[in-house]
C-alpha positions as CSV (number, residue, x, y, z in Angstrom):
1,X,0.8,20.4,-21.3
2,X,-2.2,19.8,-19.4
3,X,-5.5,22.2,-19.3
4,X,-6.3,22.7,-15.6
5,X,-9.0,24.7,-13.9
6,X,-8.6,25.6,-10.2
7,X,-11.8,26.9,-8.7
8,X,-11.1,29.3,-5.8
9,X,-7.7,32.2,-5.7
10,X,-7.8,32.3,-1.7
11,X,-4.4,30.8,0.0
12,X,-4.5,27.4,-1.5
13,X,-6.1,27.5,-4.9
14,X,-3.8,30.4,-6.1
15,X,-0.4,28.4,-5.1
16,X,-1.6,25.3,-6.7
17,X,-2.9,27.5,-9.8
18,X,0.5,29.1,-9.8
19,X,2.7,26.0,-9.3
20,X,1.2,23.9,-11.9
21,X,1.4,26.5,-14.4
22,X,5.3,27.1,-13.7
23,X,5.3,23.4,-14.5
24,X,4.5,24.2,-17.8
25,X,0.7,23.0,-17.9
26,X,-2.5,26.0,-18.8
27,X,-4.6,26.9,-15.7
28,X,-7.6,29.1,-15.8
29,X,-8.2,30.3,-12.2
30,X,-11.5,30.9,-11.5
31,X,-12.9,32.9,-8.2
32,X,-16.7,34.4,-7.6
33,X,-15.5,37.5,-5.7
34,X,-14.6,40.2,-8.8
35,X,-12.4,42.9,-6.6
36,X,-10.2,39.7,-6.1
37,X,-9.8,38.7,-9.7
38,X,-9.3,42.1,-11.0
39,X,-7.0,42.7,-8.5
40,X,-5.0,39.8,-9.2
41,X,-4.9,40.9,-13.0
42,X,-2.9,43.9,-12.2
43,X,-0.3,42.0,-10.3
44,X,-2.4,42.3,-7.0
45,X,-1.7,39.6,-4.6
46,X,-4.5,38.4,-2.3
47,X,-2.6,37.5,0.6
48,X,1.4,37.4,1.1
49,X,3.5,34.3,0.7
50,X,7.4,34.8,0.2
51,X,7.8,34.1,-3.6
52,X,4.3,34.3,-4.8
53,X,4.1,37.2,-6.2
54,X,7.0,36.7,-8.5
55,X,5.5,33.7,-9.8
56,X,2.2,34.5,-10.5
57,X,3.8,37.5,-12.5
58,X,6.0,35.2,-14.5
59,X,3.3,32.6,-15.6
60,X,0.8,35.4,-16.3
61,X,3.3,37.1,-18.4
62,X,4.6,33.7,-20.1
63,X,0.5,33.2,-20.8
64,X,0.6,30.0,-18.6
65,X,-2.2,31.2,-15.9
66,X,-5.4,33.5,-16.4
67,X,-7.9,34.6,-14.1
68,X,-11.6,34.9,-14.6
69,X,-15.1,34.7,-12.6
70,X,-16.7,32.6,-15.4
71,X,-17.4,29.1,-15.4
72,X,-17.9,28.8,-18.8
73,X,-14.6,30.4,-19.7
74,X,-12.8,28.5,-17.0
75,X,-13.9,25.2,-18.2
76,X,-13.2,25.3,-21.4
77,X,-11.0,22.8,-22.6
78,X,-10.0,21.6,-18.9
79,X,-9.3,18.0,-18.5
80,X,-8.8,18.9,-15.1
81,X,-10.9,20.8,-12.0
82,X,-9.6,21.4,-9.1
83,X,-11.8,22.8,-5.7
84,X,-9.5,24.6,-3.7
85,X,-12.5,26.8,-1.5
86,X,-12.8,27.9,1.9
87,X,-14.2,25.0,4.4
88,X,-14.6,27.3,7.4
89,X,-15.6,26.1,11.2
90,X,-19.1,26.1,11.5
91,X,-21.3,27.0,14.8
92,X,-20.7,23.2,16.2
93,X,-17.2,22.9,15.0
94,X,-18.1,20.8,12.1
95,X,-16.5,22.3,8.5
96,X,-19.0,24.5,6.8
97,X,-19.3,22.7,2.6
98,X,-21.1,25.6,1.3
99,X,-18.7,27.0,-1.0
100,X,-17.6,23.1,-1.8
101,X,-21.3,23.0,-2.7
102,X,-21.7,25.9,-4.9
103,X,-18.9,25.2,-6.7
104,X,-19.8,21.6,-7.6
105,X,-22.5,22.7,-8.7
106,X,-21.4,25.6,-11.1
107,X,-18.9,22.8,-12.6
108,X,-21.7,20.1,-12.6
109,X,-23.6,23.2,-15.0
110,X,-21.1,24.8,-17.3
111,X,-18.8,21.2,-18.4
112,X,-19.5,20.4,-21.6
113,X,-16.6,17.3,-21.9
114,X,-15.4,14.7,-19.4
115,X,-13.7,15.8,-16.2
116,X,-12.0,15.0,-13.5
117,X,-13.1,16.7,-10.2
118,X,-10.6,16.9,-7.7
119,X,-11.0,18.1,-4.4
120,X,-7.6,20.5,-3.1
121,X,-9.8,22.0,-0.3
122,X,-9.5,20.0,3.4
123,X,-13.3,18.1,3.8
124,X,-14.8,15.9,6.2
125,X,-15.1,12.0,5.1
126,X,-17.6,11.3,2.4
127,X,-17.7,15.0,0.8
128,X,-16.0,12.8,-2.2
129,X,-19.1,11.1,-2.8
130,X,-21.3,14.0,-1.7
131,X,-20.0,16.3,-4.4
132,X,-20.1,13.6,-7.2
133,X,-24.0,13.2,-6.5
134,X,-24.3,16.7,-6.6
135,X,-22.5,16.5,-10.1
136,X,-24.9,14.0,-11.1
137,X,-27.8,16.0,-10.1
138,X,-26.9,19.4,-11.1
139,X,-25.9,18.7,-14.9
140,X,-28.0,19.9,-17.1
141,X,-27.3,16.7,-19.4
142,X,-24.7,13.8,-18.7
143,X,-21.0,14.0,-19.3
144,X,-19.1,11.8,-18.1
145,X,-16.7,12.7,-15.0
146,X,-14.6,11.4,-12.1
147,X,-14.4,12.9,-8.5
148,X,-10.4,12.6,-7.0
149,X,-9.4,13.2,-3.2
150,X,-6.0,15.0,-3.3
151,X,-5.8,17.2,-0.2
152,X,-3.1,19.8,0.1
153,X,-0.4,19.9,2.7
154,X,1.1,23.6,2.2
155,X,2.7,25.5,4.9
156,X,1.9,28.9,4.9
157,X,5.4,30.6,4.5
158,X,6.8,27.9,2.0
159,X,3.9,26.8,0.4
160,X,5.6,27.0,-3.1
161,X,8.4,25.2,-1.9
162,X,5.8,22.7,-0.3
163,X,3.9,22.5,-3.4
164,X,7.7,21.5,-5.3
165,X,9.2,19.5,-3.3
166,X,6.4,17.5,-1.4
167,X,6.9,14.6,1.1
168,X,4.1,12.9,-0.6
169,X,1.1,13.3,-2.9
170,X,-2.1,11.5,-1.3
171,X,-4.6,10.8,-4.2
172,X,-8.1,8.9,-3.2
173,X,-10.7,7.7,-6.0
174,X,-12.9,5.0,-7.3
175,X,-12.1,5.5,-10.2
176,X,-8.8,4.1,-10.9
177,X,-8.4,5.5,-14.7
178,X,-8.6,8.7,-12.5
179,X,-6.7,8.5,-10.0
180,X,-4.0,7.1,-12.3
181,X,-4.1,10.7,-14.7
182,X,-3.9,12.4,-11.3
183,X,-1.1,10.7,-10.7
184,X,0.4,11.5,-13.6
185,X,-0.2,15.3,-13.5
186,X,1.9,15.0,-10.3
187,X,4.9,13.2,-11.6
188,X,7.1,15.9,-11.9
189,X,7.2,16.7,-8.4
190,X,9.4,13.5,-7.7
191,X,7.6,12.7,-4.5
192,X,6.2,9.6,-3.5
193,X,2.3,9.0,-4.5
194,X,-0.1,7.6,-2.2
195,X,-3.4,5.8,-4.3
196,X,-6.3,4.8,-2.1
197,X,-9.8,5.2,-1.7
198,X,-11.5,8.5,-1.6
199,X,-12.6,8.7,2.4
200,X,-9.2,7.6,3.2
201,X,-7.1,10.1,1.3
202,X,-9.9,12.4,3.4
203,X,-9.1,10.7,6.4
204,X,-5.6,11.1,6.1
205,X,-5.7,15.0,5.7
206,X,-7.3,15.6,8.9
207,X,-5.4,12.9,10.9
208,X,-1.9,14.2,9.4
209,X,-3.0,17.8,10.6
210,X,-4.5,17.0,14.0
211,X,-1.4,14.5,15.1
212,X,1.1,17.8,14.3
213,X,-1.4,19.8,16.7
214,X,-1.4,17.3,19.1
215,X,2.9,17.3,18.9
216,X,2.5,21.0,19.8
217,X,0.1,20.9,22.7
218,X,2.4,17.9,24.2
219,X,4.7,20.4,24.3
220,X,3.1,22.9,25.9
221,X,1.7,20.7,28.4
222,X,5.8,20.0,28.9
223,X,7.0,23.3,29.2
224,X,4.7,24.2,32.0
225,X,6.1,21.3,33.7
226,X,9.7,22.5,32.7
227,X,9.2,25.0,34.1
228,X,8.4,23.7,37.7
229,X,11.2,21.3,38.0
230,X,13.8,23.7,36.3
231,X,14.2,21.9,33.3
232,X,14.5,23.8,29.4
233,X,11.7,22.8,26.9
234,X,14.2,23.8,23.8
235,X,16.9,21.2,25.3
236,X,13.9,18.6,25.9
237,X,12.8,18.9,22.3
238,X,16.1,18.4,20.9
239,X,17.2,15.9,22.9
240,X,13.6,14.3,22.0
241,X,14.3,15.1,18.3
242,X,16.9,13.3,17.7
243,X,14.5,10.1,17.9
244,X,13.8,9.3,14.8
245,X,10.4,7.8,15.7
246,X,9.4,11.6,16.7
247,X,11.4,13.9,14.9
248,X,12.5,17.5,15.8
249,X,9.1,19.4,13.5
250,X,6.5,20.9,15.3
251,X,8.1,20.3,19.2
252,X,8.8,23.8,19.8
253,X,6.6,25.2,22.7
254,X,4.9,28.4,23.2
255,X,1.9,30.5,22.2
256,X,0.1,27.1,20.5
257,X,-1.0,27.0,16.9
258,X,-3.1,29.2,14.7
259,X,-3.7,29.6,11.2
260,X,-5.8,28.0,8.5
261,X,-5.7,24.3,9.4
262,X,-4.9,23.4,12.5
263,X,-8.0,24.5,14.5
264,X,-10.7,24.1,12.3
265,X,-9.1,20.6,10.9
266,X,-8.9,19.5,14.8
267,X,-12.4,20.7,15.6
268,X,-14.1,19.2,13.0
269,X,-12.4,15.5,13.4
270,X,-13.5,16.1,16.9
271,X,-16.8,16.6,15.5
272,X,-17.2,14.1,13.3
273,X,-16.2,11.4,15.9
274,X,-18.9,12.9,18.3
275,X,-21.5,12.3,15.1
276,X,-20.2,8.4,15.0
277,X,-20.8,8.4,18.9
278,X,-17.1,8.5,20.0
279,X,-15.5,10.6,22.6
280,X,-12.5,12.2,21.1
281,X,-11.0,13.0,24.8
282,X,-7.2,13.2,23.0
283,X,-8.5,15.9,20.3
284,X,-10.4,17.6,23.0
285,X,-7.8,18.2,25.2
286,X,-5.2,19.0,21.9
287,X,-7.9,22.1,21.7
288,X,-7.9,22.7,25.3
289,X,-4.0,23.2,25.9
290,X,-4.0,25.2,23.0
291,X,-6.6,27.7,24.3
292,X,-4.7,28.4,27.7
293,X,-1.7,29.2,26.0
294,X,-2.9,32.2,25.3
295,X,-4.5,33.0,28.5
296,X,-1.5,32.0,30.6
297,X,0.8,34.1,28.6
298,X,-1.4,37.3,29.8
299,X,-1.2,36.2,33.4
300,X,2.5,35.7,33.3
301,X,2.8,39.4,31.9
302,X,0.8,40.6,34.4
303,X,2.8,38.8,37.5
304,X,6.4,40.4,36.1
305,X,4.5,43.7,36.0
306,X,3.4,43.3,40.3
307,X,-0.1,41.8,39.8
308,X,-2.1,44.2,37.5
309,X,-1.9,45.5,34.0
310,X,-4.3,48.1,34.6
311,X,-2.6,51.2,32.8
312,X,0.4,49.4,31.8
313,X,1.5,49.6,28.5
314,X,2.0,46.4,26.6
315,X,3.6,46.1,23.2
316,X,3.3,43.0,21.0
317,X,5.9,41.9,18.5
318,X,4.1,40.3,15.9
319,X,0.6,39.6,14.8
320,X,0.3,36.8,12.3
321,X,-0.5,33.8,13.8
322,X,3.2,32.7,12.3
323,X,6.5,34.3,10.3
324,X,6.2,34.8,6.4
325,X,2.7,35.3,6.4
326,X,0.0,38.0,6.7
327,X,-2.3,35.5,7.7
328,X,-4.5,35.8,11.1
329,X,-6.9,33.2,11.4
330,X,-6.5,32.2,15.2
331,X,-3.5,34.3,15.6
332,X,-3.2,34.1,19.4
333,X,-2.1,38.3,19.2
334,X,-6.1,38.5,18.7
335,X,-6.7,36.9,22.2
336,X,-3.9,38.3,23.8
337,X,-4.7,41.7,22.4
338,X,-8.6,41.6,23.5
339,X,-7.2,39.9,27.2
340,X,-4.8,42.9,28.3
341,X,-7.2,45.6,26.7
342,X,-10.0,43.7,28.8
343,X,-7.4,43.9,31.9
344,X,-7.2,47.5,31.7
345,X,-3.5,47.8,29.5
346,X,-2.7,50.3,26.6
347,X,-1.8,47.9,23.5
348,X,0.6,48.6,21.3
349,X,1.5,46.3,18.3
350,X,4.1,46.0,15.1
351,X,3.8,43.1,12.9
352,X,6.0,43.0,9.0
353,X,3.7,42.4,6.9
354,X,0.0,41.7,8.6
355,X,-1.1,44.9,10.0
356,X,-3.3,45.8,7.3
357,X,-5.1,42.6,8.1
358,X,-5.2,42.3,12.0
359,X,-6.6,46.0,12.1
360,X,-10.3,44.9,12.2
361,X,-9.5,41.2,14.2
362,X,-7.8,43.6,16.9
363,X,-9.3,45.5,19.4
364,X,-9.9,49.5,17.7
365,X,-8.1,50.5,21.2
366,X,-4.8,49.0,20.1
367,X,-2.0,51.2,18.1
368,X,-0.6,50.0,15.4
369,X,3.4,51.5,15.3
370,X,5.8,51.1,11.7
371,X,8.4,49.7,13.5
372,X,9.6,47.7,17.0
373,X,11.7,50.8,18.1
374,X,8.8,53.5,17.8
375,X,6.2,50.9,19.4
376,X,8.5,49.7,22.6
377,X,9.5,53.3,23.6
378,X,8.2,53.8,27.0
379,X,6.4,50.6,26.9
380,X,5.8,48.9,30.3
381,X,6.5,45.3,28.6
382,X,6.7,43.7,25.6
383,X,5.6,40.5,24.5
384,X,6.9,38.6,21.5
385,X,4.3,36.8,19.5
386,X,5.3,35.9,16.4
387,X,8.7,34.9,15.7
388,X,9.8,37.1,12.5
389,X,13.5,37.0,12.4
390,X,13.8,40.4,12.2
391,X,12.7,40.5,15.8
392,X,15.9,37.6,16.5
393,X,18.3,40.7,15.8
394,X,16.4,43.7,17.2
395,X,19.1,46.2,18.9
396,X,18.3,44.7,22.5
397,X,20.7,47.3,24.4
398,X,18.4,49.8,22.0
399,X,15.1,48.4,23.7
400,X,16.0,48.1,26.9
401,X,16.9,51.6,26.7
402,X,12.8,52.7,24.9
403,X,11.5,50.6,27.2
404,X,9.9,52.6,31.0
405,X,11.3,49.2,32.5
406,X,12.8,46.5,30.5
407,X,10.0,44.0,30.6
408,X,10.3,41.0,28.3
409,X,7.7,37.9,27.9
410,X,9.1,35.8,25.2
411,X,6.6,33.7,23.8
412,X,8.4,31.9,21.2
413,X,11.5,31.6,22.7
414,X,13.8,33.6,20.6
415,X,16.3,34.9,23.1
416,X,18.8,33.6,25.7
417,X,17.9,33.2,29.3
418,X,21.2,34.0,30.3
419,X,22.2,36.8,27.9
420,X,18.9,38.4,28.7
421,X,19.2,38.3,32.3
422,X,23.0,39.6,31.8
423,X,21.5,42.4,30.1
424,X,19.1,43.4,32.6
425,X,16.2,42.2,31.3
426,X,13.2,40.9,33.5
427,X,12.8,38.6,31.2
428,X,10.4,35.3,30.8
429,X,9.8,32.7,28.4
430,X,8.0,29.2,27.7
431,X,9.1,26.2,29.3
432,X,13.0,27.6,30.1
């Protein structure tokens, strides 16, 4: 058993707390904001993930996994630290370190026996070394410590199954001793390990994250063509998938990417290569295709309706920028939602499990229903934006009844073509 601190109980640092104490090791979570840690004392869960809940429950009840906003307490004993902290985009595009910061620093002043740093959190090349000088100059006298690269690679929506059964465990450090114990705390995940060098395991992070981003926005790119020449994106894909060398993940078209990684991760590669001089023009345009996705979608709702939305009334299935997650960092719905209020549309919208969330990222105008019947009667149009599965068995015949006329721009291709257009439907969707 292996006494591990994880600093920060947002998305990341609570799943990685969580999943190395079902492994049977002690972790001490620590997090600065006190509503959040008391919260999670009780049971309370900062943010949903399917399965999270239950496992924090049992480890906190099997006295594997505590919760504190002490340093001091948090570090007692720990042979291990990991930095699992917000790195949000910045005004230029370039990750913001200064919760990385702060909490080197805090750890640089409260160990009191050797340590091995590692960073969880995604950070541009060289925070490694930047966080073990401010180590160095923050202790108060010197113990001895090592600063490890291991970047995450959840998925929010199966993050503990991500976190279990990885595809691989990346581990950068100069320190090989290090690196080696950090190997070994992974071992019983089964996956393979990757040992390098600290701005590499950095490097790979953000390349892995921006090449899925950049599979996505090919396919957007695609599906407008598709769309042209009368071809289906969803047939292209799998006929593409079947390839090994590109593989059937992340090839589905529609709305673009959201979430917690992708944009920020792509932005701030593309800023770092503007700070060496380079011209990231692939990276650029990634971001670009991705940003009109939203913007086309309106228009296309707004051509089925006759050429305005003024007074129309829209509803949007979904919120969260993806399924099994409450999670709305550059959820298209917030773009779409400002666009059609902008245009002059009443917004209606129903999401599972995010609506407590979106209400302050969505415009105040929108209203917020309990379920997609109530919400799409007498709509105009609806608009699916997230692609929960209880929206892949809605009562169709049921809609198109609610609806004023039965509108439906499908934005993550959920339904048949045909058997929508056999039911009636006006009916749209990406790339088909």
């Amino acid at each position: 058993m292996k006494q591990i601190c994880v600093v920060g109980v947002g998305y990341v640092g609570l799943v990685t707390a969580a999943c190395f104490a079902d492994l049977g090791n002690r972790v001490t979570a620590l997090d600065v904001n006190e509503q959040r840690v008391e919260n999670l004392k009780k049971g309370i869960m900062p943010i949903y993930e399917p399965g999270l809940d239950e496992l924090v429950k049992r480890n906190v009840n099997g006295g594997r996994i505590t919760f504190t906003t002490s340093y001091t307490e948090a570090l007692k004993d720990a042979e291990y630290a990991f930095i699992a902290v917000g790195t949000p985009s910045g005004e230029s595009g370039e990750a913001d370190l200064q919760y990385v910061a702060a909490a080197a620093k805090s750890i640089a002043e409260n160990m009191t026996a050797p340590l091995i740093i590692i960073n969880k959190s995604t950070v541009p090349i060289g925070t490694g070394d930047w966080v073990s000088d401010i180590v160095k100059g923050a202790q108060p006298k010197h113990v001895d410590f090592a600063v490890v690269s291991c970047p995450e690679f959840l998925r929010e929506g199966s993050a503990i199954a991500d976190f279990s059964s990885p595809h691989r465990t990346v581990i950068g450090s100069t320190d090989k001793d290090a690196a080696n114990k950090v190997a070994h705390l992974h071992l019983p995940l089964r996956a393979p390990i990757v040992i390098t060098d600290l701005r590499t395991a950095e490097m790979i992070k953000y390349a892995s994250n921006a090449f899925l981003a950049t599979k996505i926005s090919f396919m957007n790119e695609l599906a407008d063509l598709c769309e042209l020449v009368g071809a289906d994106v969803k047939e292209v894909a799998a006929g593409m998938g079947y390839d090994a060398r590109i593989g059937r993940h992340f090839l589905d078209a529609g709305l673009g990417w959201g979430g917690s990684c992708f944009p920020k991760d792509v932005e701030a590669l593309a800023f770092m290569a503007k700070e060496k001089g380079l011209n990231p023009r692939i990276l650029n345009d990634v971001m670009e295709v991705n940003n009109e996705r939203r913007k086309t979608a309106v228009v296309h709702v707004e051509n089925m309706l006759g050429g305005s939305l003024k007074g129309k009334t829209i509803g949007l299935l979904g919120l969260a920028f993806k399924p099994n997650t409450d999670d709305m960092r550059y959820a298209p719905s917030i773009d779409i939602s400002e666009a059609l209020v902008k245009a002059g549309a009443i917004v209606r919208v129903y999401d599972p499990v995010a609506m407590e969330v979106a209400r302050p990222l969505i415009p105040a105008e929108a209203e917020m229903f309990k379920d997609s019947y109530s919400m799409a009667k007498d709509c105009d149009a609806l608009m699916v934006i997230t692609e929960w599965n209880e929206f892949k068995q809605l009562d169709l015949e049921k809609i198109k009844n609610l609806l004023k006329t039965p509108v439906i721009y499908d934005g993550r291709n959920i339904y048949d073509p045909a058997i929508m257009k056999e039911m009636g439907f006006t009916y749209r969707a990406v790339g088909r």
